[in-house]
PAKE-351260 format. One line per 4 residues: their letters; for each residue y, x, z of C-alpha. Coordinates in nm, 2 decimals, m for minus. Each point is the difference from the previous one (the first is absolute). Example, Ala and Ser with C-alpha at 12.3 -4.5 7.8 and 13.67 -1.06 7.14 Angstrom:
2
as = m0.45:1.23:0.78 ~ 0.34:0.14:m0.07
END
This chain:
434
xxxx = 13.17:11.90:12.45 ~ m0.29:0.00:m0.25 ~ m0.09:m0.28:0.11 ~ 0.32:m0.18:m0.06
xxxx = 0.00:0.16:m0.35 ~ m0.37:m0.19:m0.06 ~ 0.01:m0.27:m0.24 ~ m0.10:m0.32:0.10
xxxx = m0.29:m0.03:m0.21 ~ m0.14:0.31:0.16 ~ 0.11:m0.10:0.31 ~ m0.33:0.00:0.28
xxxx = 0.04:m0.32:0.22 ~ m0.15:m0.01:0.35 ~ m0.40:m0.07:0.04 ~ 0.09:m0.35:0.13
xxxx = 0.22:m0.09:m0.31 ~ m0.22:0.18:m0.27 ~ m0.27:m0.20:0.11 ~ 0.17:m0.36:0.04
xxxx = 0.16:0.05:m0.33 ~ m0.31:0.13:m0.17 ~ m0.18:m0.30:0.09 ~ 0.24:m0.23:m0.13
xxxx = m0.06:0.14:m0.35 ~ m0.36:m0.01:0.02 ~ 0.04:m0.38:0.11 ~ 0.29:m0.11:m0.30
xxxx = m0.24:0.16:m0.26 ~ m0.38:m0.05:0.13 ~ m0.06:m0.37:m0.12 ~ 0.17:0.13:m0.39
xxxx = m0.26:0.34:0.00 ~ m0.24:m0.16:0.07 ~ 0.00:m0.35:m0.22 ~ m0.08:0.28:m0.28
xxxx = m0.38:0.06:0.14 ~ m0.05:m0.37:0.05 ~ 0.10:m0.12:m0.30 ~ m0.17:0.22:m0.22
xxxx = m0.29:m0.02:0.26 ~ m0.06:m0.34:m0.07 ~ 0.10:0.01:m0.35 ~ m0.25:0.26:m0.06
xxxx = m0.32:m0.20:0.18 ~ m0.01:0.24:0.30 ~ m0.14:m0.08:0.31 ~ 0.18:m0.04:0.33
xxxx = m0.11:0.35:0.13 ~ 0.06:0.19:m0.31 ~ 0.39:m0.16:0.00 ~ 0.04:0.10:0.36
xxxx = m0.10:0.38:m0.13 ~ 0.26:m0.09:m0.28 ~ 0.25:m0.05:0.28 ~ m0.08:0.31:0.24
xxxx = 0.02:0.19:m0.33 ~ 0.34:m0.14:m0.14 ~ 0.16:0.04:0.38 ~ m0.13:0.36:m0.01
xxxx = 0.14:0.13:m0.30 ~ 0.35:m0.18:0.07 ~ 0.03:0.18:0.30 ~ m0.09:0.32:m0.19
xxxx = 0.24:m0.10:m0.25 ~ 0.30:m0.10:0.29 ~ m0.09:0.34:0.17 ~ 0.04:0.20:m0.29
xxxx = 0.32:m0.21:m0.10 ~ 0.15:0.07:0.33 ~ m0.10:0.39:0.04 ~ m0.07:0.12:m0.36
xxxx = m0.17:0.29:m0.08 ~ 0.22:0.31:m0.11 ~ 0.20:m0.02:m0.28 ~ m0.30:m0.22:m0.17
xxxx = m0.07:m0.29:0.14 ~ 0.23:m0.32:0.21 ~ 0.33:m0.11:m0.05 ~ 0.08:0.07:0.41
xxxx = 0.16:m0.36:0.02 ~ m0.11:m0.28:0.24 ~ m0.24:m0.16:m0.30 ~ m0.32:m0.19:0.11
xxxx = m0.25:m0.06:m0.26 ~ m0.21:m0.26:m0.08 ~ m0.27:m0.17:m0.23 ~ 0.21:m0.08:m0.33
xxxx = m0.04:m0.41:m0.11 ~ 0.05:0.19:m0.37 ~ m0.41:0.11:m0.07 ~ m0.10:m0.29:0.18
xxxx = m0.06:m0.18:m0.39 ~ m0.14:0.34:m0.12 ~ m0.25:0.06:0.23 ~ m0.13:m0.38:0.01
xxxx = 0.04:0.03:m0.41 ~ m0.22:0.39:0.01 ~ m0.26:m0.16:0.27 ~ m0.10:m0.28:m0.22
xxxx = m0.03:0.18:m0.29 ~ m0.15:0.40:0.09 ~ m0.05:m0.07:0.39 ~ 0.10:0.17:0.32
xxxx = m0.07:0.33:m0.02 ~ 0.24:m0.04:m0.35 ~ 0.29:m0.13:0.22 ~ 0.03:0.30:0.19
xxxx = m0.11:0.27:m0.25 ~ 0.32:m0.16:m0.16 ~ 0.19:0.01:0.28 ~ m0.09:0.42:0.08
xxxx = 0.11:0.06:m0.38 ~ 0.30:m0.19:0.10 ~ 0.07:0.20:0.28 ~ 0.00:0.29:m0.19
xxxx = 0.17:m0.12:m0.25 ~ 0.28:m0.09:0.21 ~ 0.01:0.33:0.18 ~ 0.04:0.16:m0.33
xxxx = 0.27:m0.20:m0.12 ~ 0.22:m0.04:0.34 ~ 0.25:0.28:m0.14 ~ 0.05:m0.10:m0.36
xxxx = 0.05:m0.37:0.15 ~ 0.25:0.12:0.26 ~ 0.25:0.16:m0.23 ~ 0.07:m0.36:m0.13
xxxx = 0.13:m0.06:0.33 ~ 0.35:m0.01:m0.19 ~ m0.07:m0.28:m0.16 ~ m0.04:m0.21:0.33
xxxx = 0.35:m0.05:0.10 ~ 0.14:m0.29:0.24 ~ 0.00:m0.24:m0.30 ~ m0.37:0.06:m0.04
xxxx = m0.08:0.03:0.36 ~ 0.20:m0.20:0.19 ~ m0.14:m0.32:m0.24 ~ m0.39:0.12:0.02
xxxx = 0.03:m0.03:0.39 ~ 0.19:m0.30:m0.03 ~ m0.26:m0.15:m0.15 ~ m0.28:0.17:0.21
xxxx = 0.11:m0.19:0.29 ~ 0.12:m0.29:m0.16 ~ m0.40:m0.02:m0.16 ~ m0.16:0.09:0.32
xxxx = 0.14:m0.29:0.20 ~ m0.24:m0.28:m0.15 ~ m0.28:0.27:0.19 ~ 0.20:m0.06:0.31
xxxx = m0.03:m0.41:m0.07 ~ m0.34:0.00:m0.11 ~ m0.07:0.15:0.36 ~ 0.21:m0.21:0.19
xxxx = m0.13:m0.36:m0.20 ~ m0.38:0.14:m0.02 ~ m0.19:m0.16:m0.28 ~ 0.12:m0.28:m0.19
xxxx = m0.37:m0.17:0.03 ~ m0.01:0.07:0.38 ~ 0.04:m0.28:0.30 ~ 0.27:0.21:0.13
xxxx = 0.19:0.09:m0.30 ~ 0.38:0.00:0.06 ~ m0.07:m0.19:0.35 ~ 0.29:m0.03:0.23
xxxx = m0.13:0.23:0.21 ~ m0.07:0.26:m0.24 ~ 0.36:0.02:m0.10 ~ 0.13:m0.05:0.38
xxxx = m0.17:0.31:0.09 ~ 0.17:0.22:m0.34 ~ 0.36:m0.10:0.08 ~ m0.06:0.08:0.37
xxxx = m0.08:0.36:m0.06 ~ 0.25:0.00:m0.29 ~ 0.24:m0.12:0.26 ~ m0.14:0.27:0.26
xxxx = 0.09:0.25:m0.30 ~ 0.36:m0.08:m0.01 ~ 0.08:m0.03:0.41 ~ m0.18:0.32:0.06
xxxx = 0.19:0.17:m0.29 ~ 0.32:m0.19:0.10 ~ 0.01:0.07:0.37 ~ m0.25:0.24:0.07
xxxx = 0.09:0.38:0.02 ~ m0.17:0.38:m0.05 ~ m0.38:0.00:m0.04 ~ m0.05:m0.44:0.06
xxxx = 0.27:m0.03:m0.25 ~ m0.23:0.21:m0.24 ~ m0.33:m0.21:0.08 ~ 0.10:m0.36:m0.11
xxxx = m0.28:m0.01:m0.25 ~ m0.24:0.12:0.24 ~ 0.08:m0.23:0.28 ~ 0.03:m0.24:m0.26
xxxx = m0.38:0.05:m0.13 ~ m0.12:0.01:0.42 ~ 0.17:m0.26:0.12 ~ m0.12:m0.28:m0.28
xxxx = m0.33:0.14:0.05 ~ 0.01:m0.07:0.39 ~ 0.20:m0.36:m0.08 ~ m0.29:m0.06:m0.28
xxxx = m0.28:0.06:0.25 ~ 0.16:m0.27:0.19 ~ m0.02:m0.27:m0.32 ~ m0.33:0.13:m0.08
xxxx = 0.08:0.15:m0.32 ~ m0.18:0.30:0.00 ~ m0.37:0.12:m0.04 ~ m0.12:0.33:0.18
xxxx = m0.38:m0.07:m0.05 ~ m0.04:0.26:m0.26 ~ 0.10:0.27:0.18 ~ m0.26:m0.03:0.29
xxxx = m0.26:0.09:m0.32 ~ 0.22:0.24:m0.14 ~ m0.18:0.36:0.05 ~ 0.26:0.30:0.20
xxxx = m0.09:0.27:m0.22 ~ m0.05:m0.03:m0.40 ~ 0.06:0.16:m0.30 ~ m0.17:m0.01:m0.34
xxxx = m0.15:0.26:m0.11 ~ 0.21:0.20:m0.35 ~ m0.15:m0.17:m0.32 ~ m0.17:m0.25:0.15
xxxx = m0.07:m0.21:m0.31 ~ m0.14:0.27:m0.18 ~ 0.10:0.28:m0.22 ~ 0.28:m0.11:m0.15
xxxx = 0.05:m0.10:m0.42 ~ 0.27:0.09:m0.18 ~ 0.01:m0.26:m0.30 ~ 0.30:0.08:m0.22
xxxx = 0.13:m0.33:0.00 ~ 0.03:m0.06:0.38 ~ 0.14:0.37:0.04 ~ 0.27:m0.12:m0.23
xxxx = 0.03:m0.29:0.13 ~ 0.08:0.17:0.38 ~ 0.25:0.29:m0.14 ~ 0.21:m0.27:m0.11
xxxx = 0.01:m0.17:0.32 ~ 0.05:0.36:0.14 ~ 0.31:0.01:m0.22 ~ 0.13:m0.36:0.12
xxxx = m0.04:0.11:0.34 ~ 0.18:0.30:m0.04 ~ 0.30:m0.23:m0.14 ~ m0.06:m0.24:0.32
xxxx = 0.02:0.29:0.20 ~ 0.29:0.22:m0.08 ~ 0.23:m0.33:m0.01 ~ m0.13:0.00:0.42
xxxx = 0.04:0.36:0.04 ~ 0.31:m0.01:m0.14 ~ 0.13:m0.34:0.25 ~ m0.17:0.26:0.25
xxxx = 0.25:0.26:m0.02 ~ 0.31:m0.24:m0.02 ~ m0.12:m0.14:0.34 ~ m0.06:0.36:0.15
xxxx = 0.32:0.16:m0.12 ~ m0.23:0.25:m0.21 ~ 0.00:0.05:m0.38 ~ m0.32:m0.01:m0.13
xxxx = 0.00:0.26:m0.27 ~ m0.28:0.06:m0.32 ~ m0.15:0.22:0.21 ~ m0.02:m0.17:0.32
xxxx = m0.11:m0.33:m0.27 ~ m0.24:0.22:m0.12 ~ m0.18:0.11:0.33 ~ m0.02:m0.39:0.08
xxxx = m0.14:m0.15:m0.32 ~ m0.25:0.33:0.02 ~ m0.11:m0.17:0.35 ~ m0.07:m0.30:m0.17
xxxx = m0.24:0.14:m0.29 ~ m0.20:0.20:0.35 ~ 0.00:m0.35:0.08 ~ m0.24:m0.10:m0.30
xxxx = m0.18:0.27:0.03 ~ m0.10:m0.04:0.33 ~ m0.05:m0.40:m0.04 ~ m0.23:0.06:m0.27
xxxx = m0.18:0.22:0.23 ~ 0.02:m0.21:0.33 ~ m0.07:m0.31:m0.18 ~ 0.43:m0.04:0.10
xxxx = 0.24:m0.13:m0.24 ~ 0.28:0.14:m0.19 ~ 0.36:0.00:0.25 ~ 0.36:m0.08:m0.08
xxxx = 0.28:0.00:0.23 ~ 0.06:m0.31:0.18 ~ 0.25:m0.23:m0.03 ~ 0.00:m0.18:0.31
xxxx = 0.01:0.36:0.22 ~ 0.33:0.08:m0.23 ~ 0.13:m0.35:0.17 ~ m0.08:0.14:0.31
xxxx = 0.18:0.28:m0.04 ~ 0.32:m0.20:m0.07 ~ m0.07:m0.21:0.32 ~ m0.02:0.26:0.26
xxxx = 0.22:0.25:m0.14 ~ m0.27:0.26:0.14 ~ m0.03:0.28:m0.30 ~ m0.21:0.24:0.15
xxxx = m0.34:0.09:m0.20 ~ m0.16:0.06:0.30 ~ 0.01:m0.34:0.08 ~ m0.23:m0.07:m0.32
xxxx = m0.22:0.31:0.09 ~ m0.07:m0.14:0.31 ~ m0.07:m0.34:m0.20 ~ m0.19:0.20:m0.25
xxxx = m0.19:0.11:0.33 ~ m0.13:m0.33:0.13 ~ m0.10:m0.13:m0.35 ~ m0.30:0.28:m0.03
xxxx = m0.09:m0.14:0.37 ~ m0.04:m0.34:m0.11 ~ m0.18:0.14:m0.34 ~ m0.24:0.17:0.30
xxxx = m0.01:m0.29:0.24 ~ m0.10:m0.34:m0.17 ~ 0.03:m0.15:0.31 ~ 0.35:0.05:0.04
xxxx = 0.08:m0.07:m0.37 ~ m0.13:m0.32:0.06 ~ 0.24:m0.07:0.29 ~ 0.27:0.06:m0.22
xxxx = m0.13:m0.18:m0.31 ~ m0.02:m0.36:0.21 ~ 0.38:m0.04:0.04 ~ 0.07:m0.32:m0.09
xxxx = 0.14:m0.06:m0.36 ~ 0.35:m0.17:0.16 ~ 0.02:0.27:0.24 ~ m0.01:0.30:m0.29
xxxx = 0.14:m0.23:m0.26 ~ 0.30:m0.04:0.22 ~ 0.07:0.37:0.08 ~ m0.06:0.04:m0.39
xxxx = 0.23:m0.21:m0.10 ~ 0.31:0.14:0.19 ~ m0.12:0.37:m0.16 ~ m0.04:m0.08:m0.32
xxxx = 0.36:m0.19:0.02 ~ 0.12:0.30:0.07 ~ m0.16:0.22:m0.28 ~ 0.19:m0.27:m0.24
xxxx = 0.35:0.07:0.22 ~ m0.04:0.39:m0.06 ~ m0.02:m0.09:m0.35 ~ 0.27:m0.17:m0.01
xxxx = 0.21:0.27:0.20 ~ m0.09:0.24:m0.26 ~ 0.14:m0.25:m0.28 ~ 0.33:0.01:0.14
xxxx = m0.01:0.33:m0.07 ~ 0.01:m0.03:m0.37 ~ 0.25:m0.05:m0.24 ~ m0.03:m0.33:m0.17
xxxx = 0.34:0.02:m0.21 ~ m0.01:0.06:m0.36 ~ m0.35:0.08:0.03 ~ m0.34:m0.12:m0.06
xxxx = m0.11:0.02:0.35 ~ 0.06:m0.36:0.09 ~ m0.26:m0.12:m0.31 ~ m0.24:0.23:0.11
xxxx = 0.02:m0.12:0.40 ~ m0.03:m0.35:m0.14 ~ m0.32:0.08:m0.24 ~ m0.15:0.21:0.20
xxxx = 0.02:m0.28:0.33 ~ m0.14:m0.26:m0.30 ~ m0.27:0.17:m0.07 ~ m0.12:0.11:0.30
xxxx = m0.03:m0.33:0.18 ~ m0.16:m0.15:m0.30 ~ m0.36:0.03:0.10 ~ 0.13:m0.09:0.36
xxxx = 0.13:m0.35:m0.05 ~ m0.29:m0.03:m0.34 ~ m0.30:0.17:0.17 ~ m0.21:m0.06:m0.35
xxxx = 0.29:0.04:m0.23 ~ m0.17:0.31:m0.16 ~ m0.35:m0.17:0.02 ~ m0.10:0.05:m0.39
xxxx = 0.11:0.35:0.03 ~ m0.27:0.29:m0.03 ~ m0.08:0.09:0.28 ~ 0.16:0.34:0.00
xxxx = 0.31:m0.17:m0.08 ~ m0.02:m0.23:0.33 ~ m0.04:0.31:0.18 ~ 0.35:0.09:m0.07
xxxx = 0.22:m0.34:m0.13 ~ m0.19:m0.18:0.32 ~ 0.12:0.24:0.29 ~ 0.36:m0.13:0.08
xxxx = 0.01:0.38:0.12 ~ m0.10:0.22:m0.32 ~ 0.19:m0.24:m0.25 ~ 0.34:0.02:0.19
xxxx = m0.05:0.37:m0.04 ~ m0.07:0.05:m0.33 ~ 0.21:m0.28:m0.10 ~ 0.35:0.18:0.21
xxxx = m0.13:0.36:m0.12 ~ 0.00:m0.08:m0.38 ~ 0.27:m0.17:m0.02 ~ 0.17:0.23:0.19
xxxx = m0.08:0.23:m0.24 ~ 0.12:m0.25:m0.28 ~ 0.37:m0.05:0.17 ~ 0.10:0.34:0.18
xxxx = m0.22:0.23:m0.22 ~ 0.03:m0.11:m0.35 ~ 0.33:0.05:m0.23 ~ 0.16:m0.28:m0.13
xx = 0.07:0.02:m0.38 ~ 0.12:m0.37:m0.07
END
């Protein structure tokens, strides 16, 4: 009877299932954690070793992250929802911007005091959790998965100045497995019916050996045990500048992050509470404290997991423990990392695209969910979706900004946000006296 009393979110699925599905969320958000590392990596004029350290590092502290997500600690810290975190795109700018100007050891004595300064201001941040209802939501994960589908093309086509770009073959092989998506989750019943994305992602692999699309050369050199030593770049610096600089990419990623928290619970069935928001965006400050320290990078809730969630209907945050689990392995094991990291760009662009489809449909569930009569709500949908996509169909639209201004008009992401909040606040918060 307690059992059948459990909700399903802290529902404890057989070993067989835990593991399957865990895997699939390490595989739909692997290639987007770790694109943070690489870019800044090369951006930064580090060498190949030091950005594979980069990589073990950022893996590590998102499985930290997903763990303590998942299984929280007391009344203190995790929201206890099936959240996977990853490397945010958000300080990407900042910490290129900070390593150019003070060095490394500046970008992540900027990121600790960022950490800290998000774990200090978790609760003050999640009382405003009133002010993100499904107007404000439902369109800032609307556009989150409308934005993140030119990452899903950009995988499938490859680079424009490739040989291969947009070959035949290249899309062939997406709209197979995007095809293999919809039969398995058309026809296919119980635990298969849950693994369309991961049969997707194996089976494209297997077809893309055959074509010759794929490159496993790396992982041969690829070492089984690694992990960088804490601080490796030095003592860190504190400039006051950079720290300022990373606090307010703290506080967009709060905003990026309660909007997924928030889809989160609507999937699960489970109301996510100032409390429960606090606990979570706590997590995410232990998450720049602990990059700074393990040369990591500062965490955010994923997107494309939230997707997943909608696909396989599977709420348990166990599931994302598990998930949680294997991502400290492949932080441990570069080796297997590797594996994982030479799916081909069709074969993961494909799977992405169906899940961040879906992020944009759970959006626009929650919008039918709000009044739009005699109200302003229908203006601030319509803004708030204009803004957003801006720096997604105009890439340099916001070029001769500073750059601390890119850092927020440029992310389709954090200007949706603040764009829905205020003028949510503007329309349902305001009186009128005209």
């Amino acid at each position: 009877m307690e059992t059948a009393l459990k909700h399903p979110v802290d529902e404890v699925l057989p070993p067989a299932r835990l593991g399957l599905l865990g895997l699939q969320h390490v595989l739909a958000m692997y290639t987007g954690c770790v694109t943070v590392p690489l870019v800044f990596g090369a951006a930064a004029g580090l060498d190949t070793h030091t950005i594979g350290l980069l990589v073990n590092a950022d893996l590590l502290v998102a499985g930290l992250i997903t763990l303590l997500q998942a299984l929280g600690i007391g009344s203190v810290l995790g929201v206890r929802l099936p959240v996977v975190a990853g490397a945010t795109f958000t300080a990407v700018t900042p910490m290129i911007l900070i390593a150019g100007q003070y060095g490394v050891q500046a970008v992540y004595g900027s990121m600790l005091a960022a950490g800290v300064f998000g774990i200090l201001i978790a609760v003050p941040f999640a009382r405003a959790v009133r002010f993100f209802p499904p107007v404000v939501t439902g369109s800032v994960i609307t556009v989150i998965g409308l934005s993140l589908i030119g990452v899903g093309a950009g995988l499938i086509t490859g680079f424009d100045s490739a040989p291969d770009y947009a070959a035949p073959s290249r899309l062939a092989l997406a709209f197979g497995i995007v095809l293999a998506i919809v039969l398995v989750g058309r026809f296919a019943r119980g635990l298969l019916g849950q693994l369309g994305v991961l049969i997707g992602l194996v089976g494209g692999t297997l077809v893309a050996m055959g074509l010759g699309m794929t490159d496993f050369s790396g992982v041969g050199g690829a070492a089984w045990l690694g992990i960088a030593a804490p601080f490796h770049f030095g003592a860190p610096h504190f400039p006051v500048a950079a720290v300022i600089s990373m606090c307010v990419v703290m506080l967009v990623t709060f905003t990026e992050s309660t909007a997924s928290m928030l889809a989160v619970g609507e999937m699960t069935g489970r109301a996510v509470t100032s409390r429960d928001l606090a606990r979570g965006l706590a997590a995410e400050g232990v998450s720049g404290v602990l990059g700074g320290a393990m040369n990591g990078f500062l965490d955010t809730a994923f997107g494309q997991n939230v997707g997943l969630i909608g696909i396989t209907k599977v709420r348990s945050r166990y599931v994302t423990a598990v998930a949680g689990g294997i991502l400290v392995v492949l932080g441990l094991i570069p080796k297997l990392g590797a594996i994982v990291a030479a799916l081909p760009g069709p074969v993961v662009g494909a799977a992405g695209l169906v899940m961040f489809a879906t992020v944009a449909a759970l959006g626009i569930g929650i919008l039918g969910r709000v009044d739009f009569e005699n109200t302003g709500n229908l203006l601030i949908v319509a803004v708030t979706i204009g803004v957003g996509l801006l720096p997604v169909v105009a890439p340099k639209i916001y070029h001769s900004f500073p750059a601390w201004a890119q850092v927020i008009a440029g992310s389709a992401i954090t200007s949706a946000a603040l764009t829905a909040f205020v003028l949510n606040l503007l329309f349902n918060h305001t009186r009128r006296n005209i």
